[in-house]
Structures are given as C-alpha cells and as structure tokens.
C-alpha positions, 0 to 999 in steps of 0.5 A, spaced: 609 450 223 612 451 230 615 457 232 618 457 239 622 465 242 627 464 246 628 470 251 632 471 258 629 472 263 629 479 267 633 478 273 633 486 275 630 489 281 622 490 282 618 495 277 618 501 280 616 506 276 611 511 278 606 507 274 606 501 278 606 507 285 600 509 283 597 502 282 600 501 289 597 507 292 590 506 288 589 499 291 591 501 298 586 507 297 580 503 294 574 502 299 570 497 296 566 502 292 561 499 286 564 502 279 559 501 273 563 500 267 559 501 260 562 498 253 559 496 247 566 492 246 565 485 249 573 485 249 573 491 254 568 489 258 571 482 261 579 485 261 576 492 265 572 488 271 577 483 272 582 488 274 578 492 277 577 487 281 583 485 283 583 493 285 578 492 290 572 495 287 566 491 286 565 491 278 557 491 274 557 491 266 553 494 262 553 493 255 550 499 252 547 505 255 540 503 254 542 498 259 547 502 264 540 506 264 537 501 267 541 499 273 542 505 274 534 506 276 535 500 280 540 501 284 543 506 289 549 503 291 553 505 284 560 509 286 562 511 278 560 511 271 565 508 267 564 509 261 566 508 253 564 515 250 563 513 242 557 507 243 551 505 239 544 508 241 545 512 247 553 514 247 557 515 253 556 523 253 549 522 253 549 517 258 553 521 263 547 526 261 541 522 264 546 519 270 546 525 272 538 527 272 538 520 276 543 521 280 547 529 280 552 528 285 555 521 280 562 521 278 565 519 272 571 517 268 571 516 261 574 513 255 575 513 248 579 509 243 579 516 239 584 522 240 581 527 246 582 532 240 577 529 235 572 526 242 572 534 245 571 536 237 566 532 235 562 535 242 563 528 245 566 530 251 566 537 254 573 540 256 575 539 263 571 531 264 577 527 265 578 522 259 582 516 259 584 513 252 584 507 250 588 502 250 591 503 257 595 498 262 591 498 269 595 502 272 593 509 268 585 507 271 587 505 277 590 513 278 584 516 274 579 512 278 581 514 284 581 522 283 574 522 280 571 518 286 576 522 290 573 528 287 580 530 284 581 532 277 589 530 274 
C-alpha cells in the first residue's frame, strides 16, 4: 500500500525569524573551535556532528563518558564539552566534574532529554549551568554554543 501527500509549495518570503538570525549569527561567529560532543544515544550523535559542522566547527564524538575522558586526556585542542546529562557509567555531571580537573577553565553545555525541573531536582545539573533540552532544531544550539564558549550565559 501507497500513500502519497499532496502539499503546495510555500512561495512566501524567506524564514526570518529571530531563530534563524541567531543561526546566521552563530555561523558567522564560529572560528573554528573543536567541540566534543558526548552521547550514548547512536541517533544524537550522527545528527549533532553533522550540524555543527556545517556550523564551522570541528566536531569529535564520544559515545560515553569513560570515552570523552579519554580524548580528553589526549587532547588540548577541545574548545567545548557538549554533553548528554543522563548516560550509563559516568553521567554527564560527572564527566563535566573530571573535564574540569583536567582542564578547569572547559566550557560546557549540556543537555538533557529530561525537564530542567526534574534534571536539577535529581542533582544532576546545578542551577546556573546552561542546559539545552532535547529534541532541539539547530538553531537553539548554534545560540547556546556561542554564549558558553563566548563565556555568556542566556
């Protein structure tokens, strides 16, 4: 069985929603810093990366804590840690915790398929961590990206 959907095509003016002026903004701004994105959900990480890549920035996975630790340890070119908050083994407040030991002054964003209530209930997340709830467009990243590694909150 077949279903086909006719739908018109949209033959309005451009989006320009401040969304997509962020977006513009966020791209412009981008200068090629090294973002390490953290998730154990294999969907996530292959829509993430591609994105911010076409973001400007350069884009390492880890599918776990255990395995951001470890790039961490290898490398001193990581701009952000981008990081799921619920994970098995080490969870993404843990892994902010021992990234920083590592590196004190490291960025990071994180996010959560869980209501902020609920994330800074179970302890988590701390109030005043800047938290991006999933799902998102990529425009809400491409903002929150830019005021953590700008050092703004918002």
């Amino acid at each position: 069985m077949t279903i086909e959907i006719f739908l018109p095509r949209y033959a309005g003016p451009e989006d320009v929603s401040p969304d997509n002026d962020r977006t513009q903004e966020a791209l412009k701004e981008s200068k090629g810093e090294v973002l390490l994105v953290v998730d154990d959900e294999f969907h996530v990480r292959q829509m993430s990366p591609e994105s911010l890549c076409e973001l400007g920035y350069t884009v390492i996975e880890a599918a776990s804590g255990e395995q951001a630790l470890d790039i961490i340890t290898k490398r001193d070119d990581i701009s952000m840690l981008f990081t799921d908050i619920v994970m098995p083994g080490i969870n993404g407040r843990e892994l902010a915790d021992k990234a920083r030991e590592q590196a004190p002054e490291l960025p990071i964003l994180f996010t959560t398929g869980y209501t902020p209530d609920t994330t800074f209930y179970n302890g988590m997340a701390d109030r005043g961590v800047v938290l991006l709830s999933k799902p998102f467009t990529i425009q809400r990243p491409a903002h929150k990206i830019r005021l953590v590694l700008d050092g703004r909150t918002g």
